[in-house]
C-alpha positions as CSV (number, residue, x, y, z in Angstrom):
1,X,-32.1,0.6,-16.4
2,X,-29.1,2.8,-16.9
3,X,-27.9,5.9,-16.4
4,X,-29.5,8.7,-18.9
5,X,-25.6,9.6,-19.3
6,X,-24.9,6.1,-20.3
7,X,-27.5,6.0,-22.7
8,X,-27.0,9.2,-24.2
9,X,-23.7,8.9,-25.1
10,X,-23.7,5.7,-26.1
11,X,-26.5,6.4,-28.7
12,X,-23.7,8.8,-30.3
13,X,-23.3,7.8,-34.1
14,X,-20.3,5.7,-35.1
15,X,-17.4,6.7,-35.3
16,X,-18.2,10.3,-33.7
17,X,-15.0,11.5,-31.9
18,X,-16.3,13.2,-28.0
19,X,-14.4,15.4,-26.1
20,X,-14.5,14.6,-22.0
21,X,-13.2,18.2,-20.8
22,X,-14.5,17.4,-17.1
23,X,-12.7,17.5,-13.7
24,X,-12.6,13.6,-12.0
25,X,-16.5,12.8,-11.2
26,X,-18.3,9.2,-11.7
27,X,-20.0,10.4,-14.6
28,X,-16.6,10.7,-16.1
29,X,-16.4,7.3,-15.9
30,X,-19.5,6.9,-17.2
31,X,-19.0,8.3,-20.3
32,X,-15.5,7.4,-21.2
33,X,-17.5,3.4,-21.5
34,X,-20.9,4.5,-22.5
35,X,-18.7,5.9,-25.6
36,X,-16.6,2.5,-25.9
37,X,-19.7,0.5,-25.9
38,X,-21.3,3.0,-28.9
39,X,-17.9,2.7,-31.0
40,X,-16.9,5.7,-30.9
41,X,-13.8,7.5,-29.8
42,X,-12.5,9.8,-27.1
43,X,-10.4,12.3,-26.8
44,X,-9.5,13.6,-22.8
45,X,-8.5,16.8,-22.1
46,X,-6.9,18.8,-19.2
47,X,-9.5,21.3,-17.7
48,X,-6.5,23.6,-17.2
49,X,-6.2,23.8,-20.7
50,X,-6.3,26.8,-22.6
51,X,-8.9,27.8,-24.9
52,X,-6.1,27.8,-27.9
53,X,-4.6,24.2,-26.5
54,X,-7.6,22.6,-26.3
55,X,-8.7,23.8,-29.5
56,X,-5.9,22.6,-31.2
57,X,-6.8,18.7,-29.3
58,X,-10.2,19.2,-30.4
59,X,-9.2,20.2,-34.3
60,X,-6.4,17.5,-34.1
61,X,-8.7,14.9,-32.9
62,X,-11.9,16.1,-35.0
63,X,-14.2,16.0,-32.2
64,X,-17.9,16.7,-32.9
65,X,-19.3,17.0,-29.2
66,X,-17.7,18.0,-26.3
67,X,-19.0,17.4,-22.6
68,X,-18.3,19.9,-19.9
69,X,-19.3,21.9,-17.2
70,X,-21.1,25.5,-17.4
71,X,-17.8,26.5,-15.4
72,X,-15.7,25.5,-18.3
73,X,-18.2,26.9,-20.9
74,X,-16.5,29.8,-22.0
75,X,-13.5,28.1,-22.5
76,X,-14.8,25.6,-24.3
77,X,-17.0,27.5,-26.6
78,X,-14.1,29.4,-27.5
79,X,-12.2,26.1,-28.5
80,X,-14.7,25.2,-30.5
81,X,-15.0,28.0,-32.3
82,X,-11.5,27.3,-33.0
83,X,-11.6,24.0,-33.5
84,X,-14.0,24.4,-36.8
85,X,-15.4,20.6,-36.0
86,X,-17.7,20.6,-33.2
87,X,-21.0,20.8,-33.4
88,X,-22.6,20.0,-29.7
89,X,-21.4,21.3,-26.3
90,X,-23.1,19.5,-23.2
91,X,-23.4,20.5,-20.2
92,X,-23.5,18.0,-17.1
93,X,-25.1,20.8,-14.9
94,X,-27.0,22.2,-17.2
95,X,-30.8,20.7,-17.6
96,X,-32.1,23.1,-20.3
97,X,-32.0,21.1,-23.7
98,X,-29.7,18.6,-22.2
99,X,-29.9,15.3,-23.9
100,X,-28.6,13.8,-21.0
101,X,-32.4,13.9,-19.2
102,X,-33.6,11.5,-22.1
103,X,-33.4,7.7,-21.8
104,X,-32.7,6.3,-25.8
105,X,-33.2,2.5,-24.6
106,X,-30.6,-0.4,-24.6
107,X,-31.0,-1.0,-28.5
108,X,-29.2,1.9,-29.2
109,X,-26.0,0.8,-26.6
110,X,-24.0,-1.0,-29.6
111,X,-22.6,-0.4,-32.5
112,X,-22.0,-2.5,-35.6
113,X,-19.3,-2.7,-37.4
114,X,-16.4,-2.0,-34.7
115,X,-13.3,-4.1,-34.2
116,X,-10.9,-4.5,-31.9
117,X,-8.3,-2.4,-33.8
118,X,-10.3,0.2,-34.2
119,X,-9.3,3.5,-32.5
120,X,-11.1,4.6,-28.8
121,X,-9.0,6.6,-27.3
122,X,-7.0,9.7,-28.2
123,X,-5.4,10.8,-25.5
124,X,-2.5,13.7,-25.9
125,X,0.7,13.4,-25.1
126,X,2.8,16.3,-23.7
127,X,5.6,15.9,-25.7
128,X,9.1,17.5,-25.0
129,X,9.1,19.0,-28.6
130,X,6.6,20.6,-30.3
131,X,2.8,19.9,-30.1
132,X,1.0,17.5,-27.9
133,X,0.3,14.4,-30.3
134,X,-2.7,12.3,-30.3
135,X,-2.0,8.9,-29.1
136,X,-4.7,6.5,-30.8
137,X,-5.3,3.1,-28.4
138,X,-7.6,0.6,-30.1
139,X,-10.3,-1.4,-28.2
140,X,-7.5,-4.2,-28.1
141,X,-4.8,-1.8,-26.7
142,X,-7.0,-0.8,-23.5
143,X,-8.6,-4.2,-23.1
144,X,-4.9,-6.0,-23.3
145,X,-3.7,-3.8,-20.6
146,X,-6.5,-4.3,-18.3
147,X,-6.0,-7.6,-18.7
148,X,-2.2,-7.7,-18.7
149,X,-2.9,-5.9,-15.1
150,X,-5.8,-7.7,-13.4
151,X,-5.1,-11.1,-15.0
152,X,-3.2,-14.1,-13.9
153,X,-2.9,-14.6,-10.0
154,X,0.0,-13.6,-8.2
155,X,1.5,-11.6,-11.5
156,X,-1.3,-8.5,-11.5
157,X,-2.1,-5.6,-9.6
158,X,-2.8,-7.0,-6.4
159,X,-6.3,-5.2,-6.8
160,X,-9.7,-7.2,-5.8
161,X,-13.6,-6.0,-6.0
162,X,-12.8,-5.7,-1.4
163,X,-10.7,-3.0,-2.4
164,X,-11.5,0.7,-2.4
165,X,-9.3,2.2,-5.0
166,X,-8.3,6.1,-5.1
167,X,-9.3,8.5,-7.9
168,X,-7.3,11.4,-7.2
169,X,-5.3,10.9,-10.3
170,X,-7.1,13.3,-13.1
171,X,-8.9,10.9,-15.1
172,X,-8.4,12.1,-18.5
173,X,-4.7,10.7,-17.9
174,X,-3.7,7.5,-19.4
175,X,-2.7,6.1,-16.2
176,X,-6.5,7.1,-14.5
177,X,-8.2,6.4,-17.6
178,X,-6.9,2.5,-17.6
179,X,-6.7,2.0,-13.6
180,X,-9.2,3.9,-12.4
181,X,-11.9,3.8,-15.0
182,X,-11.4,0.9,-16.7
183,X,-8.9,-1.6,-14.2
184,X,-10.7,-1.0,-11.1
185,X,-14.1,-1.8,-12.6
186,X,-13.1,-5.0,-13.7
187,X,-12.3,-6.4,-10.7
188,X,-15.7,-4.8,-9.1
189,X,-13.6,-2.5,-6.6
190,X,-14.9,0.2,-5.4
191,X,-13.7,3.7,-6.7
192,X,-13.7,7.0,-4.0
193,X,-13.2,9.8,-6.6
194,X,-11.9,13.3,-6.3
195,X,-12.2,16.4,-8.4
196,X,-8.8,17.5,-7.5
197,X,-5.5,16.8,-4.8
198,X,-6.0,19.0,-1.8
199,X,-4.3,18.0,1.5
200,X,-7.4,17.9,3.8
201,X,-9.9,16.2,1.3
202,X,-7.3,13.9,0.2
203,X,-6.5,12.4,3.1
204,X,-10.0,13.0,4.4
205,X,-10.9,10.9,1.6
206,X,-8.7,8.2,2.6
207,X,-9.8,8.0,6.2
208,X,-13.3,8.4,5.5
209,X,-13.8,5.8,2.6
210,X,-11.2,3.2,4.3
211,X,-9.1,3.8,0.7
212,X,-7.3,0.5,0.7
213,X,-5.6,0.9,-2.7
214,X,-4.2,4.1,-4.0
215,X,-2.8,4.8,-7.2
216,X,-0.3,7.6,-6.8
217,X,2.8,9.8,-8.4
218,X,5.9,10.6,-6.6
219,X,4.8,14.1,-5.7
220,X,2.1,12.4,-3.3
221,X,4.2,9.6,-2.4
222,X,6.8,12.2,-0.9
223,X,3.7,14.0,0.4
224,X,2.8,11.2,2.6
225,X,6.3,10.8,3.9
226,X,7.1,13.8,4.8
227,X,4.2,16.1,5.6
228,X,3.4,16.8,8.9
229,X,-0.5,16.9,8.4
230,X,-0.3,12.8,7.8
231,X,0.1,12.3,11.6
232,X,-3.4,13.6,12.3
233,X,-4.5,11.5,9.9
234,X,-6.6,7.4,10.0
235,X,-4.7,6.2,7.0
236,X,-4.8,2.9,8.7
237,X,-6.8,1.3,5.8
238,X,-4.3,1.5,3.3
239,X,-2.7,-1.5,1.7
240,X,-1.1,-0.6,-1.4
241,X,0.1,2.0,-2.9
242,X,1.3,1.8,-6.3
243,X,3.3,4.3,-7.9
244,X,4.0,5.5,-11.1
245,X,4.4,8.4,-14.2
246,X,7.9,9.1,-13.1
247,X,10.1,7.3,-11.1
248,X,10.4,6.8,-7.0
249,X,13.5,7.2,-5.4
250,X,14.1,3.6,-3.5
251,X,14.7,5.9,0.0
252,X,11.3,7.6,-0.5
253,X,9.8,4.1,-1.2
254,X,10.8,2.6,1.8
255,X,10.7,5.8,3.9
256,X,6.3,5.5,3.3
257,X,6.8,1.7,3.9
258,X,8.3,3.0,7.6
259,X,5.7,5.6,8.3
260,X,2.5,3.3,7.6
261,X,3.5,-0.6,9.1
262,X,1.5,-2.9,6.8
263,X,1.7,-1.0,3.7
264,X,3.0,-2.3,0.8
265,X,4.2,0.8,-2.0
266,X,5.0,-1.0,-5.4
267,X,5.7,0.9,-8.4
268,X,5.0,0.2,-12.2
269,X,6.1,1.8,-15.8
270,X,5.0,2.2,-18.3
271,X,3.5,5.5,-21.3
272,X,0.5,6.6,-23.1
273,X,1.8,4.9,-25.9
274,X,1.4,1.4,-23.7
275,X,-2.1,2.0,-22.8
276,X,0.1,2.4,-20.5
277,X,1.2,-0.1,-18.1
278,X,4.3,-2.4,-19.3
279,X,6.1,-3.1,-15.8
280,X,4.8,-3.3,-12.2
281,X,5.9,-4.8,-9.0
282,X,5.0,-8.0,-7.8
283,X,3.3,-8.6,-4.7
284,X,6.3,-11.3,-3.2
285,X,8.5,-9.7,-5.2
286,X,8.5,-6.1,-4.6
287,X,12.0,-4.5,-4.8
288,X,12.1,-0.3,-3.6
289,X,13.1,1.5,-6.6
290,X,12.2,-0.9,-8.8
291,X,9.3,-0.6,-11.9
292,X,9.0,-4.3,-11.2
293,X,8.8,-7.2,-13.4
294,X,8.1,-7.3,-17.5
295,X,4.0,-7.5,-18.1
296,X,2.6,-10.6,-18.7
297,X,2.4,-11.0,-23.4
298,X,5.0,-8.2,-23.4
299,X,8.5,-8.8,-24.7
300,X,11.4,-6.0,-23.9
301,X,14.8,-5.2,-25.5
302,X,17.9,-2.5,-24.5
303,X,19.2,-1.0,-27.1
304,X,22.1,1.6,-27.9
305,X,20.3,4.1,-28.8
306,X,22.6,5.1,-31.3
307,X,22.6,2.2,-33.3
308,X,19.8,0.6,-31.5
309,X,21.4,-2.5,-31.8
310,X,20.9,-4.7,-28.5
311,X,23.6,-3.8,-25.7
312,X,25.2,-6.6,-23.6
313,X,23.4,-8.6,-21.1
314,X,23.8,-6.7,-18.1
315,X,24.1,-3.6,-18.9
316,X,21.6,-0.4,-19.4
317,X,20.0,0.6,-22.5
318,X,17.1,2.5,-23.9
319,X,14.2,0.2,-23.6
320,X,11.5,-1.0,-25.9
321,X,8.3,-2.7,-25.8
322,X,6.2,-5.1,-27.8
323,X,2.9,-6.5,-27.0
324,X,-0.7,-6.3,-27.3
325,X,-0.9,-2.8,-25.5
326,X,1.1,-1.4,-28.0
327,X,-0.3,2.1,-29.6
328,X,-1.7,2.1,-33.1
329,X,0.5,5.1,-33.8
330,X,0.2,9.0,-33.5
331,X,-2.8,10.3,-35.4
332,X,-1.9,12.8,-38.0
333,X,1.8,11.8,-37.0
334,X,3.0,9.2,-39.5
335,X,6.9,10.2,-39.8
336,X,6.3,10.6,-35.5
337,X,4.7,7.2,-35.4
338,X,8.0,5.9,-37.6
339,X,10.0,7.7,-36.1
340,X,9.4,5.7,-32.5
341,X,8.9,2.0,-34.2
342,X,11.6,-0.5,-34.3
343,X,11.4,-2.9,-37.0
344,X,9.4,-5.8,-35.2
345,X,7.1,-3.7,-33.3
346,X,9.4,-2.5,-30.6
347,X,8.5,0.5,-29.1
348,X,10.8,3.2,-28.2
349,X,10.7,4.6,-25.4
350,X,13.3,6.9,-24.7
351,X,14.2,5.7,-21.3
352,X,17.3,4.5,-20.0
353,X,17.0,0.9,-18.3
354,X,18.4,-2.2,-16.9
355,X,17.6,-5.6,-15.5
356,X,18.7,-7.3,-13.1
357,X,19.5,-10.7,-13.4
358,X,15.9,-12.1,-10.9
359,X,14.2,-10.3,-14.1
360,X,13.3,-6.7,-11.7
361,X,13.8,-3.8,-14.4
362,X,15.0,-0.1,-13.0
363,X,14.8,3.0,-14.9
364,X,17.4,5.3,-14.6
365,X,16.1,8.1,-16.1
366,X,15.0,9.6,-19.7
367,X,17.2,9.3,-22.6
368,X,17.2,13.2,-23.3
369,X,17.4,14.1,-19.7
370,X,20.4,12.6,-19.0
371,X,23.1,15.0,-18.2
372,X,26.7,14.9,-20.2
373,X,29.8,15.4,-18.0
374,X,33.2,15.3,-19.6
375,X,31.5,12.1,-21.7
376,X,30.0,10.6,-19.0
377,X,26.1,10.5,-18.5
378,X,24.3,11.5,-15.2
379,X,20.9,10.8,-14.5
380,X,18.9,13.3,-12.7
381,X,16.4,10.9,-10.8
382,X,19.6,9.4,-8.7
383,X,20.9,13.0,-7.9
384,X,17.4,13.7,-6.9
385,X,16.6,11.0,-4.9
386,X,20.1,11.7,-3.0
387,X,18.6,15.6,-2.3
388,X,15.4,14.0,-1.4
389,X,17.0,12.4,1.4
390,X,18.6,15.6,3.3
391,X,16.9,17.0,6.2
392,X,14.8,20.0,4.8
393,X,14.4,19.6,1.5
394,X,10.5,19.5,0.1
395,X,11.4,18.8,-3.3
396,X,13.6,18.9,-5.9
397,X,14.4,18.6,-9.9
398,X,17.6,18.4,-11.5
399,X,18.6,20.1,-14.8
400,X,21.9,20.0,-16.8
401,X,23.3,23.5,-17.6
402,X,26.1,24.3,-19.9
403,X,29.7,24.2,-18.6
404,X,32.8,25.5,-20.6
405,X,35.1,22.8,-19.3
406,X,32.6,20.1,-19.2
407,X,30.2,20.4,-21.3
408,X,27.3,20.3,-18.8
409,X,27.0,20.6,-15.0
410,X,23.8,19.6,-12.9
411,X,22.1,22.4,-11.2
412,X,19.6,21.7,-8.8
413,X,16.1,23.5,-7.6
414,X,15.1,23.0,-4.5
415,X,11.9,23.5,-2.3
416,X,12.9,24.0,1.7
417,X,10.8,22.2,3.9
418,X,8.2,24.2,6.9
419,X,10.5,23.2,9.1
420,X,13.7,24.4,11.7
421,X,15.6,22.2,9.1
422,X,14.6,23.7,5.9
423,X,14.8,27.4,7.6
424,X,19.1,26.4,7.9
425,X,19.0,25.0,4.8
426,X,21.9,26.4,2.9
427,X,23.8,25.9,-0.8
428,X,27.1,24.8,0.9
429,X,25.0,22.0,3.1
430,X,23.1,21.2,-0.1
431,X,26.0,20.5,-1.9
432,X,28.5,18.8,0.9
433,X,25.8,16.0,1.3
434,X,26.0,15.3,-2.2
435,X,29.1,15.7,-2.7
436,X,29.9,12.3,0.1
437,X,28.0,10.4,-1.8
438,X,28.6,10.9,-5.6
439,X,31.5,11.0,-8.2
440,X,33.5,14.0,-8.9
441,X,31.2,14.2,-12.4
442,X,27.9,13.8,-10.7
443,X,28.1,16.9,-8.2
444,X,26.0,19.8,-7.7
445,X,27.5,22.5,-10.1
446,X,24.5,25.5,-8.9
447,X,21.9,25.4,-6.8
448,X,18.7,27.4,-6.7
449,X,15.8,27.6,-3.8
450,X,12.5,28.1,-5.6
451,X,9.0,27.8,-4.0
452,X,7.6,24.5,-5.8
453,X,8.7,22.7,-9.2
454,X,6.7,22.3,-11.8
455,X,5.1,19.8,-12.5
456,X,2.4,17.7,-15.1
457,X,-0.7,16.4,-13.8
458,X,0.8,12.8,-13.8
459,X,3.2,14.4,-11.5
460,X,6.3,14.3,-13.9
461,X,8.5,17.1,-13.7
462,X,8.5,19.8,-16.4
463,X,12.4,20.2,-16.7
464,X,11.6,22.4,-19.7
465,X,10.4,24.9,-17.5
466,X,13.6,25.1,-14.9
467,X,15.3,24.9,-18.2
468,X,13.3,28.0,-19.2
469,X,13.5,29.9,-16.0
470,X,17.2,29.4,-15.0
């Protein structure tokens, strides 16, 4: 028999929208499905979130029920309130009048009426402008990409049901919510999950649960390369580690590959709007600072992004994807939804690419990122996969900042390192090592030491911020 959870949610009437507002746990999991297998939709949320942002995702999405925890309770019920749509707040922890302590029988599991192209999932995107818009993924879009990922041999994820997989990533992220829910499932892996990244527990976790294949971000790929709590640590079991959300430097990459013999660090591409994965490494084929090859039933294109016309072969371009994992647009968004569609089906997505002629792709970094230097474009992800590489530094972000001459001028932020070398860490040493290794156009105009960067969830680095604060 299954869970009450299971049942209980997926008993929910068709085509209710439910809000998941939970930190990671199994019955995450558990819900996110039961409400696939009902017809429904979902709509993930942050449990950082505001009261007024995630009553806005709730309005925006039309969610009738939400599921929580009596820790979130006041924030939710206050989003609710302001939401104006949702009728039922559930409480995991809470027993009193929960329906989740009532069994509603397998007849009740599936819903008629649902296709493949219906919506599922509404997850949000951040956005660099504006609001956060919901992405709406069909049935099709999600089950495409698992398959695109776990399919043919030799040209997947590399993941099998002997693997234990990591679920540090938060879950109501596109990239946990289709490798970790969904991906990882498939194969019949087994899934260690964590409410949150802490130091200790996470590598605790690892140790403990013989985690042989972790799905990480950059942040906790430069974690376990540099941090001196690693030594201590049994991380023996590990296999893979794929990376994505933003890109890995190539030097970081095969810095981890150094530290742990044996381990193999791939990374992958890809955007809510994909479901999300597009690109991934290969296991023979697994270049450092590469996103990998194309996904198997997805085509690609460069493009000026001007004219969007293709560019030459050879050289960089914005990149766009079609294929089966392909969103069904932005919900409430139509001139948004137009506004990222190339005739065809291509979708934009604003970052800056090439491929190499043994089909590997490489991003360079995000069309409106890119920093403009007497005409020339500079990509933040090279300069800060340069800083990455000096003695003492923790981490870094790049931003452009205006320049009368030049129109802009990178400024970096940097994190010291607890160590003698990030102590003597100084602006002049910053900029020197940069300096022998870059153009004229490309160097360090300011830099500035700040305690951490900020960063999403999925471990991307919130520019806007630095931008904000400088």
């Amino acid at each position: 028999m299954a869970s009450p959870l299971w049942a209980a949610v997926s008993a929910f009437p068709t085509p209710q929208t439910l809000g998941i507002h939970l930190p990671n746990a199994p019955e995450y999991i558990i819900a996110f499905n039961a409400a696939a297998v009902a017809g429904g939709r979902v709509t993930t949320s942050s449990p950082l979130a505001t009261a007024s942002e995630l009553g806005y995702q709730l309005r925006d999405a039309s969610a009738s029920t939400v599921l929580t925890l009596s820790a979130f309770r006041q924030t939710v019920e206050a989003a609710a309130a302001e939401s104006g749509c949702v009728k039922r707040i559930l409480c995991l922890d809470e027993e009193s009048g929960s329906i989740f302590h009532e069994d509603k029988g397998v007849e009740a599991w599936r819903a008629d009426g649902v296709t493949p192209q219906d919506c599922f999932a509404l997850p949000y995107s951040s956005g660099t402008t504006g609001l956060p818009k919901g992405t709406m993924l069909s049935h099709r879009n999600l089950v495409a990409n698992i398959a695109q990922c776990t399919g043919q041999a030799e040209h997947n994820l590399d993941m099998t049901a002997d693997d234990v997989v990591l679920g540090v990533l938060p879950a109501y992220h596109i990239y946990a919510m289709t490798v970790v829910c969904k991906a990882a499932l498939r194969v019949g892996a087994t899934v260690a999950m964590l409410p949150k990244f802490e130091a200790p527990t996470f590598l605790a976790a690892i140790q403990e649960h013989r985690v042989t294949w972790a799905p990480l971000v950059p942040p906790l790929v430069h974690f376990l390369a540099k941090h001196p709590a690693v030594e201590a640590a049994d991380l023996s079991s590990l296999r893979i580690i794929f990376s994505g959300a933003a890109p890995l430097d190539a030097g970081m990459q095969s810095a981890v590959e150094a530290r742990f013999p044996g381990l193999s660090v791939r990374q992958g591409y890809g955007m809510t709007e994909l479901s999300p994965i597009c690109h991934f490494a290969h296991k023979d084929h697994n270049k450092p600072g590469s996103i990998g090859f194309l996904a198997p039933s997805c085509e690609a294109r460069l493009v000026d992004p001007e004219t969007t016309d293709d560019v030459p072969e050879g050289e960089e371009g914005e990149l766009c994807v079609r294929g089966p994992n392909v969103m069904l647009g932005y919900l409430n968004n139509p001139k948004a939804t137009r506004d990222c569609m190339l005739t065809g089906g291509f979708l934009r997505t604003g970052d800056i690419a090439h491929v190499a002629a043994d089909g590997q792709w490489t991003i360079r970094d995000r069309l409106k990122e890119l920093i403009k230097v007497k005409g020339f474009q500079v990509a933040p992800a090279e300069l800060e996969g340069i800083l990455m590489g000096i003695d003492g530094v923790a981490d870094t972000a790049v931003i452009a900042i205006p320049h009368d001459r030049d129109g802009e001028r990178p400024k970096a932020f940097v994190v010291r390192s607890e160590s003698p070398a990030g102590e003597a860490l100084d602006v002049d040493a910053i900029k020197e090592a940069v300096k022998a290794v870059v153009s004229d156009y490309k160097q360090i105009e300011e830099v500035a030491f700040v305690d951490a960067i900020p960063k999403s969830a999925a471990g991307k680095i919130l520019r806007r911020l630095l931008r904000d604060a400088r």
